[in-house]
Each structure stands twice: as structure tokens, then as C-alpha cells.
Backbone bond lengths (Angstrom), bond angles and torsions (degrees), N, CA, C in turn:
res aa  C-N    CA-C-N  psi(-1)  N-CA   C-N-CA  omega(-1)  CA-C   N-CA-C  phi
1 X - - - 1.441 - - 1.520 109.79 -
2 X 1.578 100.56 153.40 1.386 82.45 -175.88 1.793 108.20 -112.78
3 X 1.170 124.22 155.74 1.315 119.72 -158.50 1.713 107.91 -76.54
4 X 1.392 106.07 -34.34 1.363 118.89 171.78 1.091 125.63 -81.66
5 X 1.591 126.57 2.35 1.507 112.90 -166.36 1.609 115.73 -73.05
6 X 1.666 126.93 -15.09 0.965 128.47 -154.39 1.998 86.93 -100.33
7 X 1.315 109.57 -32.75 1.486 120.41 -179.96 1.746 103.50 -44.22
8 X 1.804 100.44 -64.31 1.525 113.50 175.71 1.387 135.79 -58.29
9 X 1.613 103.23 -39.47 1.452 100.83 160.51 1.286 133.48 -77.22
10 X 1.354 114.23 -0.90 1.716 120.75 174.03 1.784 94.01 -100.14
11 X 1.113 114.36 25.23 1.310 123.95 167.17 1.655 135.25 -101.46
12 X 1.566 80.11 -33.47 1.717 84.78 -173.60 1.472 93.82 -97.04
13 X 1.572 117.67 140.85 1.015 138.70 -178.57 1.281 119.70 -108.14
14 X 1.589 102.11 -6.29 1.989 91.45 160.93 1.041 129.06 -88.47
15 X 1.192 110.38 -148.72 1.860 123.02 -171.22 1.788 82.66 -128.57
16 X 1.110 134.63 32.40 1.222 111.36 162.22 1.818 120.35 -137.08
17 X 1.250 90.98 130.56 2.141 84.17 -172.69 1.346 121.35 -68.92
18 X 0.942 97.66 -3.54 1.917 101.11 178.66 1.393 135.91 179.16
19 X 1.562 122.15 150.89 1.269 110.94 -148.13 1.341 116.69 -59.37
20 X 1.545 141.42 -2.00 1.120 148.19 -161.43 1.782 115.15 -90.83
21 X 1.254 94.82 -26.05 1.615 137.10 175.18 1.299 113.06 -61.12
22 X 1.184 113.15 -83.93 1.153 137.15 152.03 1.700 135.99 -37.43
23 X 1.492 105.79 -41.83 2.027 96.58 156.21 1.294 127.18 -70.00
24 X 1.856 105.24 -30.74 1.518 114.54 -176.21 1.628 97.10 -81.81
25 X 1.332 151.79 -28.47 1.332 149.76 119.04 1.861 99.34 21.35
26 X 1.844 88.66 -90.99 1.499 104.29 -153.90 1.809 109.36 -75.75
27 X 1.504 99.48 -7.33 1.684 97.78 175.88 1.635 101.38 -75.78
28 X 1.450 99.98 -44.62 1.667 83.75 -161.31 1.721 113.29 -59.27
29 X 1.354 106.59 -41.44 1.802 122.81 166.59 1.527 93.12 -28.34
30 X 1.330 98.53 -76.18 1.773 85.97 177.67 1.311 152.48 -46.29
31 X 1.538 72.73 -18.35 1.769 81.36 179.24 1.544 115.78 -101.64
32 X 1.521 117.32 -0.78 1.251 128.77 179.58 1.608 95.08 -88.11
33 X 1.081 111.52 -42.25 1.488 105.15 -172.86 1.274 112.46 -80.85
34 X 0.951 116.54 -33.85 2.057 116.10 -179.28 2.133 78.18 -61.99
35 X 1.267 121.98 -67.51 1.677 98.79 -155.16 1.521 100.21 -51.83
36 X 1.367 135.48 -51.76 0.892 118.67 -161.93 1.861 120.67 -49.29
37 X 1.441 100.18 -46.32 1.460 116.73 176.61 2.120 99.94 -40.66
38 X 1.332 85.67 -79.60 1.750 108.11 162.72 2.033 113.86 -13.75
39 X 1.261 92.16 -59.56 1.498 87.32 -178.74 1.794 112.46 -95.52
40 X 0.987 122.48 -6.97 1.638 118.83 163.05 1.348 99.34 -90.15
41 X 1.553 137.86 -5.62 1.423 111.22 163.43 1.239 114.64 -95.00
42 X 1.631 128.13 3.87 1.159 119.50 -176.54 1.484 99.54 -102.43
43 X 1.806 119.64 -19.51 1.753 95.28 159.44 1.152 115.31 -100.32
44 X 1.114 133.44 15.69 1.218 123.79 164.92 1.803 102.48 -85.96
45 X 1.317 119.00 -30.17 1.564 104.98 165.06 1.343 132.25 -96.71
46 X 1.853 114.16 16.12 1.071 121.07 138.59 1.338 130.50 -93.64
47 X 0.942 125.12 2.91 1.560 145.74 158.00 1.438 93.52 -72.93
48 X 1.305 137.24 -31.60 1.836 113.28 -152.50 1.553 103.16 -112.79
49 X 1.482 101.98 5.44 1.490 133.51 -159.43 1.510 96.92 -105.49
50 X 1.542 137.92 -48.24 0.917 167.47 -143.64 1.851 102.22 -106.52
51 X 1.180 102.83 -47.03 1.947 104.84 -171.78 1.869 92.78 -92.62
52 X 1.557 118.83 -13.50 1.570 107.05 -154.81 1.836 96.36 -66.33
53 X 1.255 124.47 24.34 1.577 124.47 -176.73 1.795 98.79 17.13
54 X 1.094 110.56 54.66 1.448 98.07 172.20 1.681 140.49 83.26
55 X 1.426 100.35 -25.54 1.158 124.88 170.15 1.692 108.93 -52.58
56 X 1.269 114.94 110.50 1.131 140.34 -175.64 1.592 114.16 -51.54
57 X 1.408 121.89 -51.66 1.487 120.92 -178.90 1.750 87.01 -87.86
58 X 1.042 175.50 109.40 1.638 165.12 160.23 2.222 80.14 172.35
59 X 1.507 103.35 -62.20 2.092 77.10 167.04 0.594 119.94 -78.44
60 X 1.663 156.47 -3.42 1.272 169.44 -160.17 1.922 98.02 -79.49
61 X 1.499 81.36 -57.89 1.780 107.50 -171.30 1.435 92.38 -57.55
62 X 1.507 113.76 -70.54 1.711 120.77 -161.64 1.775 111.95 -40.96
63 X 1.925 98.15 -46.55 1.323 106.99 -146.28 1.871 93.90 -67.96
64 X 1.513 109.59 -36.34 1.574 125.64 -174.32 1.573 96.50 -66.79
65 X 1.444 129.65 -27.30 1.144 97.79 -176.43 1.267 132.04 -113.81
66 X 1.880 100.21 9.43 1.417 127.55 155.69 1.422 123.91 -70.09
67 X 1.428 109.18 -24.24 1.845 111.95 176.51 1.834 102.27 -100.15
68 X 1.454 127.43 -12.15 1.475 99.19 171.01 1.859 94.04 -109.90
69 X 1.331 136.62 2.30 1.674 99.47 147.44 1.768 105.87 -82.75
70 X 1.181 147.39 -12.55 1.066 140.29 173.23 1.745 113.45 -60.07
71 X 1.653 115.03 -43.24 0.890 141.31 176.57 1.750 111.77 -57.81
72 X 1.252 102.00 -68.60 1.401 116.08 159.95 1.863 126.84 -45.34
73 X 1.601 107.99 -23.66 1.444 104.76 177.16 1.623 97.27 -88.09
74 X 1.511 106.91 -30.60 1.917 106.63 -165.94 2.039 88.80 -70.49
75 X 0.998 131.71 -19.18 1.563 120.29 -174.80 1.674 103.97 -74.61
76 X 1.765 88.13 -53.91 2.141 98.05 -179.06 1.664 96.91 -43.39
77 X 1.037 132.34 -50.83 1.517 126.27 -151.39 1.229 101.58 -93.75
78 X 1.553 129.01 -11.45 1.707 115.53 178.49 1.652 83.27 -103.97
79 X 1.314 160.45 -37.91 1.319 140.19 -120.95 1.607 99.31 -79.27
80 X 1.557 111.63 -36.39 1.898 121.95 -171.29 1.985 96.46 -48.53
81 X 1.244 100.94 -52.95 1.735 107.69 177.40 1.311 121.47 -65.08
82 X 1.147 113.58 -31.30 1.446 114.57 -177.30 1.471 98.19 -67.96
83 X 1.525 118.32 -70.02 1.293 121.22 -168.71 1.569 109.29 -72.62
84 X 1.400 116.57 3.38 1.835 111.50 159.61 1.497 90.99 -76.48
85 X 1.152 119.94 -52.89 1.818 110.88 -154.21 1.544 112.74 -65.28
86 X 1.684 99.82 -48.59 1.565 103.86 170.29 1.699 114.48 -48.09
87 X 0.719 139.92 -80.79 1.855 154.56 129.66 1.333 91.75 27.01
88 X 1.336 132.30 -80.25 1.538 140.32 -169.02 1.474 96.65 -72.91
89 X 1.264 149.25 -40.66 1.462 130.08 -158.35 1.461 96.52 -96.88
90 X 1.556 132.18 -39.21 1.565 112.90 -156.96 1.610 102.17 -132.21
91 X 1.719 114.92 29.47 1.335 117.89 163.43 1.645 100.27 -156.36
């Protein structure tokens, strides 16, 4: 037995039993918030797409900054797999 276990468990103050719990916890947070970020930059650069009255460098701007948050949501949604596969092949 251990003399401290009752010391340590009146310690942890979450709702979660273990550290494994708890990173996949704060990944998904992350990953709700990167889409959210992700999808207010894609109307905010269809909004800038929409006012550029035509002006050639103003869609230039919109169209570039509609394909890297688009770009940026296709990374949020592959990164959970990437770092499962990495994780499983070289640890």
C-alpha cells in the first residue's frame, strides 16, 4: 500500500483518471478551435472576395486567402492520423 495514495488522490482535481485521458481531452479542444478559427477565415475571405468590386490584386488577396484557411482546415482534419500513425510506427 502506498502511504500517500489517499494524499494524491485528494489531489487531482479533474474529472479525468489518467494522463492518456486527459491529452486526447486537450487535442480535441484543439481541434474544435483550429476549425472554428478555420471556418471564420474562410468567411471572412469570402467576404473580402465579395467587397473586392473586381479589383484584381483585392481577389488575388481573397482567392489566396480562401485556399490556405481551406488548406489549413484539410491539415486540422488529417493531423489526429498523422500523429496516430507516427505514435504507432516509431514509439
Amino acid at each position: 500500500m502506498n502511504p500517500f495514495g489517499n494524499l494524491l488522490d485528494s489531489l487531482n482535481y479533474t474529472s479525468f483518471d489518467n494522463l492518456t485521458d486527459f491529452l486526447s481531452n486537450i487535442i480535441q479542444f484543439a481541434m474544435t478551435f483550429a476549425v472554428i478559427i478555420a471556418v471564420v477565415a474562410v468567411l471572412v475571405a469570402g467576404f473580402k472576395y465579395i467587397t473586392s468590386a473586381g479589383d484584381s490584386e483585392k481577389v488575388k488577396s481573397s482567392t489566396q486567402s480562401l485556399i490556405f484557411a481551406l488548406v489549413g482546415l484539410v491539415i486540422v482534419f488529417l493531423a489526429p492520423t498523422l500523429i496516430k500513425f507516427i505514435l504507432d510506427k516509431f514509439i
